[in-house]
C-alpha positions in Angstrom: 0.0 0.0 0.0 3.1 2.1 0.9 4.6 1.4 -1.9 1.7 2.2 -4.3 1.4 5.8 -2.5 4.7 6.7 -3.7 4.0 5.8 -7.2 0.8 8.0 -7.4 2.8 10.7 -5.3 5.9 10.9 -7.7 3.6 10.5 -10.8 1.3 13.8 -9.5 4.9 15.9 -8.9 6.5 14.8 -12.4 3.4 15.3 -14.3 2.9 19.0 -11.8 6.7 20.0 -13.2 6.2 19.1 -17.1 2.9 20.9 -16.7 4.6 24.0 -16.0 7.0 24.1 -18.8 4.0 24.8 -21.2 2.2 27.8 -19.1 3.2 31.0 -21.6 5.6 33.6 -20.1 4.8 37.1 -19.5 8.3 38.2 -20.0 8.1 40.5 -23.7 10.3 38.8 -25.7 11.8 39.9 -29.4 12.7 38.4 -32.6 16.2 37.9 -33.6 15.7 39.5 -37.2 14.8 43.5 -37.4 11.0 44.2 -37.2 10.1 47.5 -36.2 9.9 48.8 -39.6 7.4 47.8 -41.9 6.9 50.3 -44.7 9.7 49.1 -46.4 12.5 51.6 -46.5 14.7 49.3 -44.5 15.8 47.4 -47.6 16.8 50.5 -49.8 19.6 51.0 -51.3 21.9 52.6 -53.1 21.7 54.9 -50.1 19.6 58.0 -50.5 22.7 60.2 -49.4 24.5 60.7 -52.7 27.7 61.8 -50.6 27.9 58.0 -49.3 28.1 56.7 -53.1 31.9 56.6 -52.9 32.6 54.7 -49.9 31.0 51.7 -51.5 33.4 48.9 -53.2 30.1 46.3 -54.8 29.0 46.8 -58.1 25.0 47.4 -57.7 22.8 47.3 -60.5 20.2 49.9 -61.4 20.4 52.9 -62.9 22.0 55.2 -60.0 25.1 56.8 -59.8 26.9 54.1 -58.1 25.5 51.7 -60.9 27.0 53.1 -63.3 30.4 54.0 -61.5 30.7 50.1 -60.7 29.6 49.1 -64.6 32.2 51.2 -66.1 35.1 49.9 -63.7 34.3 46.4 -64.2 34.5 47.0 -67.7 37.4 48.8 -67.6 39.1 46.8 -65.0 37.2 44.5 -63.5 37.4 47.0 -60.2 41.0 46.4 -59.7 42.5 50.2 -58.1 46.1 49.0 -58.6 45.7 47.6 -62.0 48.3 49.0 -65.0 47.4 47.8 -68.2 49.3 47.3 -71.3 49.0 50.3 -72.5 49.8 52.6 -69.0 46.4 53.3 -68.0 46.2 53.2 -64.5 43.6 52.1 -61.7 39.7 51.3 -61.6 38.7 53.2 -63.8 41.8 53.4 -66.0 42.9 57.1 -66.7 45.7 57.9 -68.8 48.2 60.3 -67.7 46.7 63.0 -70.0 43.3 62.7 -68.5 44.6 62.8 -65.3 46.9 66.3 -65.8 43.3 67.5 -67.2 41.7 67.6 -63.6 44.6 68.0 -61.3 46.4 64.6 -60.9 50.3 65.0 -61.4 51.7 62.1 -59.8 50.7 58.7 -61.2 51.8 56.7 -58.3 50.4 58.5 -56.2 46.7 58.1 -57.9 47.6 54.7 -58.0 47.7 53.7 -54.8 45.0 55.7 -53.2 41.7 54.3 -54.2 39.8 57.5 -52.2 41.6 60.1 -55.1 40.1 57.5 -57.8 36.8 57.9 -57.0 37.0 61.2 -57.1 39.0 62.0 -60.1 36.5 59.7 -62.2 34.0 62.2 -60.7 35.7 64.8 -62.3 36.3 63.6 -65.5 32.7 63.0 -65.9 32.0 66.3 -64.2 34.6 68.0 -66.9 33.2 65.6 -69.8 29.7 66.7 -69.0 30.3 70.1 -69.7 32.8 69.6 -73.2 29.3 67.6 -74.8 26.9 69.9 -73.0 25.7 70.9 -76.5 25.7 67.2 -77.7 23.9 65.7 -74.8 21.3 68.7 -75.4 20.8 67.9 -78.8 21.1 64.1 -79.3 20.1 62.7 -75.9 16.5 60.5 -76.9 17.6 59.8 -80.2 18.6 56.9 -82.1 21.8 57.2 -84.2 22.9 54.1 -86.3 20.8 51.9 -84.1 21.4 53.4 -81.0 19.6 55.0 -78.6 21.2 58.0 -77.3 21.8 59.1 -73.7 23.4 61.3 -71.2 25.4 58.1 -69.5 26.4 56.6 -72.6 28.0 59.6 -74.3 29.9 60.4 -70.8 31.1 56.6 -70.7 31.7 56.9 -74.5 34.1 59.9 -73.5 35.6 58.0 -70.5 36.6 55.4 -73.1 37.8 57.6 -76.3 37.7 61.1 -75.5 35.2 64.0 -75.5 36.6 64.8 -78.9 35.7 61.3 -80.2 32.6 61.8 -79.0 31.8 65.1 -80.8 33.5 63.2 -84.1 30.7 60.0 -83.7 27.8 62.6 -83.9 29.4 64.9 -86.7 29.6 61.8 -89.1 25.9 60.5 -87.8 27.6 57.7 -86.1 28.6 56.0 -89.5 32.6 57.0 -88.0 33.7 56.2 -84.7 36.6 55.4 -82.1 37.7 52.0 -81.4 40.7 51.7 -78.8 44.0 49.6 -79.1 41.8 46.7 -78.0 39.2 46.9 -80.3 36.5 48.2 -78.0 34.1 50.8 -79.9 32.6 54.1 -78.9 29.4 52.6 -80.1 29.3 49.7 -78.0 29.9 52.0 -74.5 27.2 53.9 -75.9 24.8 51.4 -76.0 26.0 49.2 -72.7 26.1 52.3 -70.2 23.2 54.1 -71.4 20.3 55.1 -69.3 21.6 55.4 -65.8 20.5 58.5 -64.1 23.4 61.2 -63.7 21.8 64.3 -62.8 24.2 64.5 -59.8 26.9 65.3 -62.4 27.5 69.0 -62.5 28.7 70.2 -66.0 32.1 71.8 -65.1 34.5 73.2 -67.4 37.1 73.9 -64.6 36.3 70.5 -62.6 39.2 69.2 -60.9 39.9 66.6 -57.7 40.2 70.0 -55.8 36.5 70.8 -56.4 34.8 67.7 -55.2 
């Protein structure tokens, strides 16, 4: 009889204790992931400050400044800052020495190895370049030219890639004439990939220079 009391006994306490374990806490708890906002805004990027655009090294997509910055570097280099290529031209965005007296750069290995001054003197360049084909950009941007549509971003990457002169030169001859470089790459073809992205922050500057931004 004893014996059967401590059964029933120990069977009431263990089944007491496991009983607790499922009463709900009152304590407020919170979810490991973020969920405070919900309209959205926490996913969006390229960041809405425009001055943060430089600090970043990952080649987005879409049709922002940043876009376009990290298109044109991977073609030109596949983002390398420290990359020389057969021909001289130097870094990310690969500027030739010429290009780089035009805004303010006088020692090469000095640009070379400071990824910071890169950023800023492609910034320039298309500052600078903006201003050279202010006419042409007015004039042709929403056209089609030999099969191409025409716009602000492709005629700045066009100059990035054969000069602002070139540029002037493809529109003169109605784009039947046009720059290739030493590798065979043509005006036409950075005209047509890098067209479309939105650089209204790009002030037209005939004076720009790495000083000024």
């Amino acid at each position: 009889m004893i014996k059967k009391w401590y059964f029933y006994a120990s069977l009431v306490v263990i089944i007491t204790f496991l009983s607790l374990g499922f009463i709900p806490s009152n304590h407020e708890t919170k979810p490991w992931f973020l969920s405070e906002k919900t309209d959205g805004t926490e996913y969006i990027f390229p960041s809405q400050e425009k001055d943060d655009y430089p600090n970043t090294n990952v080649p987005y997509t879409g049709n922002h400044l940043i876009g376009f910055k990290e298109a044109v570097a991977f073609k030109e280099s596949q983002g390398k800052y420290r990359l020389v290529n057969s021909l001289g031209y130097m870094g990310k965005y690969q500027f030739g020495s010429e290009a780089l007296r035009a805004i303010g750069i006088k020692n090469n290995k000095a640009f070379l190895k400071d990824p910071a001054l890169q950023e800023k003197a492609f910034i320039a360049l298309l500052s600078k370049n903006k201003w050279i084909l202010r006419y042409e950009i007015e004039k042709y941007e929403g056209k089609v030219i030999n099969g191409i549509e025409i716009t602000e971003s492709g005629i700045l990457a066009a100059a990035h890639l054969g000069g602002a002169g070139s540029v002037k030169s493809f529109f003169k001859n109605k784009g039947a004439r046009h720059f290739r470089d030493a590798y065979g790459t043509s005006l036409k073809s950075y005209m047509k990939d890098f067209g479309g992205y939105d650089l209204s922050y790009i002030e037209a500057d005939s004076n720009a220079t790495i000083h000024k931004i």
